[in-house]
N, C-alpha and C positions, 0 to 999 in steps of 0.2 A: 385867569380865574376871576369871578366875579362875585360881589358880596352885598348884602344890603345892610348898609350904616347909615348913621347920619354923617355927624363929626368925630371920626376917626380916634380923636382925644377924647372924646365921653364914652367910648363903645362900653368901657369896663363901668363905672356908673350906671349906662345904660342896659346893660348887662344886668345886672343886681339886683336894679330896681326890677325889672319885669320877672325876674327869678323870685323875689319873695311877694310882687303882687298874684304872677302864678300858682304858689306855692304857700299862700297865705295861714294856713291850715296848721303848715308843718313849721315853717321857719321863719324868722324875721329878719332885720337889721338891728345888729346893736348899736348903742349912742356912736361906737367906731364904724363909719357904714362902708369899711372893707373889711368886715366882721361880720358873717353869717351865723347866726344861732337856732337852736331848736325852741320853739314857740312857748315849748313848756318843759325841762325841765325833767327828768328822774323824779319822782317820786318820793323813792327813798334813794338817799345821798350816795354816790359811787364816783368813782374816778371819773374825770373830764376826760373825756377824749377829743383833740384839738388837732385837726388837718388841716394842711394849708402849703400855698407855692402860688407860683405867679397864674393868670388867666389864661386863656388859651387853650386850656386843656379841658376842659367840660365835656362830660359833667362832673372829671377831677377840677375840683375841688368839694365845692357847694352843692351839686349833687347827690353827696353822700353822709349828709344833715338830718338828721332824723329819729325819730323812736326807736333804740338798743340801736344804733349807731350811731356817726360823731356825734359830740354835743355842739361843735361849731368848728368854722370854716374862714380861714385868713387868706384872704385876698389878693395879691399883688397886681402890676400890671401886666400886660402880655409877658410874658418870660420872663420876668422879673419877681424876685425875691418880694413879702410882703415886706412892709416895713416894722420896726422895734415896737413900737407902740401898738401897731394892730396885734401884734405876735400880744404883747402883756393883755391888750382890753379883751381880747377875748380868753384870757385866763379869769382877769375880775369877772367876767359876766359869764362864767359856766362853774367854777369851781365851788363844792358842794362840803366842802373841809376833808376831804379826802387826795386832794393835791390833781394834779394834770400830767397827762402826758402829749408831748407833740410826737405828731408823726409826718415826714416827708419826705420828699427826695434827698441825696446827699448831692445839693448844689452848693459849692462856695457862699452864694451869698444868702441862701434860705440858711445854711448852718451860721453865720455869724449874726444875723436878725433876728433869728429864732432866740439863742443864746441872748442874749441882750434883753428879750421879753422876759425870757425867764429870769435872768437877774434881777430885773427890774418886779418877779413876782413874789421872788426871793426876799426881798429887802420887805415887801408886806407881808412878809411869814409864810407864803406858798410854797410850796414843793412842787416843782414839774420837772420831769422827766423826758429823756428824749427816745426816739429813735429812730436812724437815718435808715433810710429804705434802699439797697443798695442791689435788686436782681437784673441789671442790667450786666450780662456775661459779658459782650465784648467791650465794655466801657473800661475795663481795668482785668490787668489779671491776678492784683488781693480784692479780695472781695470787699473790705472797708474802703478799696478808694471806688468803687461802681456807681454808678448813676442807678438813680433810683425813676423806676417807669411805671408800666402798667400793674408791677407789683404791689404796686401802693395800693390797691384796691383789697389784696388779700393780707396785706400785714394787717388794714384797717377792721378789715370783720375780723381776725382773730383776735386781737386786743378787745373790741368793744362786746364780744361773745364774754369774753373773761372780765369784762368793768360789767357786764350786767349782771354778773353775780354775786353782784358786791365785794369782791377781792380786792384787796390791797393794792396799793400803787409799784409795789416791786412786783407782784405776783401779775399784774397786766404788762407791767416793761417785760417781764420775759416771756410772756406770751407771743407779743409781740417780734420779741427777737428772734423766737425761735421759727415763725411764720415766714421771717423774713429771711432767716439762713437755711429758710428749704424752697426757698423761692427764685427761680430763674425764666429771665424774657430774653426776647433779641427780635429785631423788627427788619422791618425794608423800608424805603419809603421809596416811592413813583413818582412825588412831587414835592416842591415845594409847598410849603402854606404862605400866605398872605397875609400881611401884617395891614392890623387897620388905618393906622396912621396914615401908612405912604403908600397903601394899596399896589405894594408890589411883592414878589416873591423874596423873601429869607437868603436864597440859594438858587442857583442856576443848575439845572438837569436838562437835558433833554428829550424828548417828547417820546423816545423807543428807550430810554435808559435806567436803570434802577439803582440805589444805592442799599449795599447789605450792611445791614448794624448799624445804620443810622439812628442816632439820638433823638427825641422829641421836640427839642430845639433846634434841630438841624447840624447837631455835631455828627462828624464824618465817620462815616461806617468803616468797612473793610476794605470795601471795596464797588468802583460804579463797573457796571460794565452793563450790556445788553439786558433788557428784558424779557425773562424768561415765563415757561407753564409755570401755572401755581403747584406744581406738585413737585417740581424742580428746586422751582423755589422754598421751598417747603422741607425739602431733603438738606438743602443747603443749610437753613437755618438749624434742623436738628440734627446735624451734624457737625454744627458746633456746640450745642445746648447740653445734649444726651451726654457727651465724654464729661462735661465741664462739670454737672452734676452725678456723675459714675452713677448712672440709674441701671439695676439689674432686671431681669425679669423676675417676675413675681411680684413686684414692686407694687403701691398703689399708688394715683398721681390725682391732683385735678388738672384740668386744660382751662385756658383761656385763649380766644383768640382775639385781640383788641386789635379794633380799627382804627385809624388816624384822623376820621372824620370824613374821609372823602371816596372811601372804597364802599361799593354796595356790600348790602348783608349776602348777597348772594355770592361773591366772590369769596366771601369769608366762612360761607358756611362750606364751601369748597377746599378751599383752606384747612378746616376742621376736619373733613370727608381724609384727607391725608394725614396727617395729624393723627386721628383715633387709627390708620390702618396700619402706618409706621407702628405703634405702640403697640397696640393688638400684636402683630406679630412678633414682638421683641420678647411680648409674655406680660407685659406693662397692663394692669387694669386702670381704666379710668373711672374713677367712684366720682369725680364732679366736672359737669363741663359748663363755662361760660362762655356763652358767642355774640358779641356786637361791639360798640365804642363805650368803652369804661375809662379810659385815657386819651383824646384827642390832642392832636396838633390844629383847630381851625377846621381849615380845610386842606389837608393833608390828605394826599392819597398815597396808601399803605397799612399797614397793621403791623400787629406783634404775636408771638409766640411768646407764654409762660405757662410753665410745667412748676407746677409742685408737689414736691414730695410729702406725701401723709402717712399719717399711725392713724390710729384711734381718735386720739385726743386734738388733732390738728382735723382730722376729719369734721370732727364733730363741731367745732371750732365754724367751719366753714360752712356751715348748714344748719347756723342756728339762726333764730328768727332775727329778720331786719326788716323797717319801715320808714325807709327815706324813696325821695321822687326817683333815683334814681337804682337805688338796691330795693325791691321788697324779696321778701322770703320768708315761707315759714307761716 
């Protein structure tokens, strides 16, 4: 695999800077410049909404910065947890007297860095609030201990749907929560990704091999075994997915199919081609579908599968206007 860097040690720096020189419009750097912020601001004051995890994953994180979406974006290095301090500076630099809430994956060390900003926002009289994003099915089987994936993207519009209405800070945590306990993913990956540093692979596969349930960091799936059709593939994944969320027919869902960086749109829109025909015939309507990289590993070839379950209120949740580089809608 092959990548264009300079110094390996600056890619994330160098990362940032050209993200808010492109992006100048929308987002900046704050005085902490592994703190991404919204250029301007709500209007009128509403809950912060604050995402963040290590790099790597773009256009999770910073991506998703923008007008009625996050208010800012915590930085880490490749897979790596942000640290205490960027977690708090980007609370002082978005918070509107209405308190914050973070949203991220449930990694060990985003959940103890996280915690520590918020103390640390606590002690200046802020309130922030959490909540671990946990639809990763085969990562655990309680749902509080799950790795949190491509679902981050939809815990993040449901919460920021409800901070734009100006609602309270408990009334967005469980917006949030509840986004996130109707939300299920599970991936493959085809390759490793490439760490910029030492410009080699994470993990060894090989070149006809796939691993199922593999993590976005490269944590060990189910199982490796040949590489199979996408439609195989595809069965396999929802059929572990479908039981794990006991979806009936009649049900409503959205689809996501998230790439790892390194799979064409076209094998993914393939992907989806299976996906909506499985459901279709289960009796399953799909009222929302997303198709491309919302979660990356680098250059990861592979993708994920997330289904979520919708009412009304989660629907509309998901289909309310957003204006960040990487979400518009609406």
């Amino acid at each position: 695999m092959k990548r264009l860097l300079n110094d390996g040690y600056d890619a994330v720096e160098e990362l940032l800077d050209g993200y808010v020189k492109a992006h100048g419009d929308v987002v900046k750097l704050a005085d902490n410049e592994r703190v991404v912020v919204r250029t301007t601001l709500s209007p009128q004051p509403k809950v912060g909404i604050i995402f963040g995890g290590g790099s790597g994953h773009e256009p999770l994180f910073l991506g998703y910065v923008g007008e009625g979406v996050a208010d800012a974006a915590v930085i880490g290095n490749v897979n790596t947890s942000p640290d205490p301090i960027a977690c708090y500076d980007a609370v002082t630099a978005v918070d509107q007297g209405k308190g914050c809430l973070y949203l991220y994956g449930n990694y060990q060390g985003d959940v103890l860095n996280f915690d520590m900003g918020a103390e640390m926002a606590a002690d200046d009289g802020i309130t922030v609030e959490t909540v671990l994003i946990t639809d990763d099915v085969y990562s655990a089987k309680d749902r509080a201990d799950r790795r949190g994936v491509a679902g981050d993207v939809i815990v993040l519009m449901a919460a920021c749907a409800v901070a734009n209405t100006g609602a309270d800070l408990a009334t967005v945590k469980a917006a949030a929560e509840k986004a996130n306990d109707n939300t299920y993913s599970m991936g493959v990956a085809l390759s490793s990704s490439t760490l910029p540093v030492t410009g080699k692979p994470i993990f060894d596969i090989g070149p006809d091999d796939m691993e199922v349930g593999m993590g976005i960091h490269g944590e060990p799936g189910i199982e490796r075994k040949k590489l199979e059709p996408a439609d195989a593939v595809m069965d396999e994944i929802l059929g572990i997915v479908l039981p794990d969320m006991n979806l009936q027919s009649g049900e409503r869902v959205a689809v996501m199919i998230n790439g790892l960086g390194g799979l064409p749109l076209m094998d993914q829109y393939i992907c989806y081609r299976r996906v909506h025909d499985v459901l279709t015939e289960k009796g399953v309507t799909i009222a929302k579908s997303m198709v491309g990289n919302y979660a990356t590993s680098m250059d990861m070839i592979g993708m994920g599968v997330t289904l979520v379950r919708l009412d009304d209120e989660l629907e509309a949740w998901l289909n309310a206007p957003f204006d960040a580089p990487y979400l518009k809608q609406g």
